[in-house]
C-alpha positions, 0 to 999 in steps of 0.5 A: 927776066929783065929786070928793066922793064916798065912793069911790076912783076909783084906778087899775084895778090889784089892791088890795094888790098881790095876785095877778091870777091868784088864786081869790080874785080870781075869787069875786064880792064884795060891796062896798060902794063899786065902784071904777074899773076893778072889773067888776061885776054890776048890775042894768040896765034895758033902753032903753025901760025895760020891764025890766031884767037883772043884767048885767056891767059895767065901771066907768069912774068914781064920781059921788057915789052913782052909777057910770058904767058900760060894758055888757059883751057876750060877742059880738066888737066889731061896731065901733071903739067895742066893745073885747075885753077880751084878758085877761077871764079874769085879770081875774075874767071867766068869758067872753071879754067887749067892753066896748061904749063906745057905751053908757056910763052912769049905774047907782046903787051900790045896783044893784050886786050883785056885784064879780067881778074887776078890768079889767088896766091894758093893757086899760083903756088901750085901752078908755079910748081907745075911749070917748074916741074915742066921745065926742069923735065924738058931741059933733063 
């Protein structure tokens, strides 16, 4: 990762020490550097590049002007590289989510629309070990 980019790339825990289980939370916000573990909506484009679909998005770091991200799904994980989220809806979620590691990616800061919450530390870890995993399977 670029170590000079704009952005934060903390840990994923809630700013300030706030509630994770406010309102406040929930609400999308508009920001204008998304951060580790902030789950957003962006703009991605389909595989073959025929189109593309606001989806959510967990953000797994920041490379200069660019985020890299893990597409979430609403379907149960089909394999070890796809991680339920357990604590979606305190993390700002509005349905059970996977987060599926098996395509991970870059997406631009400008094509994020929206911040809708934050990724909690316990679900992390386990999505952090299976991205891991992913990697060191495909470059083995």
């Amino acid at each position: 990762m670029n170590s000079a980019n704009l952005c934060t790339t903390g840990d994923p825990t809630f700013k300030n020490g706030s509630d994770q289980t406010s309102p406040a939370n929930r609400q999308p916000r508009n920001i204008g550097c998304p951060s580790r573990g902030d789950l957003c909506l962006a703009e991605i484009a389909f595989t073959d590049a025929s189109s593309s679909k606001v989806r959510p998005v967990l953000v797994l770091g920041v490379d200069g002007t660019d985020l890299i991200v893990a597409p979430l799904t609403t379907r149960l994980p089909l394999n070890d590289s796809e991680v339920e989220l357990f604590r979606w809806a305190e993390s700002g979620l509005l349905a059970r989510s996977t987060v599926r590691c098996a395509r991970i990616g870059p997406v631009a800061q400008s094509l994020v629309v929206s911040v809708v919450g934050r990724v909690l530390p316990e679900d992390w870890k386990r999505v952090s070990h299976a991205a891991t995993r992913w990697f060191a399977m495909i470059i083995s």
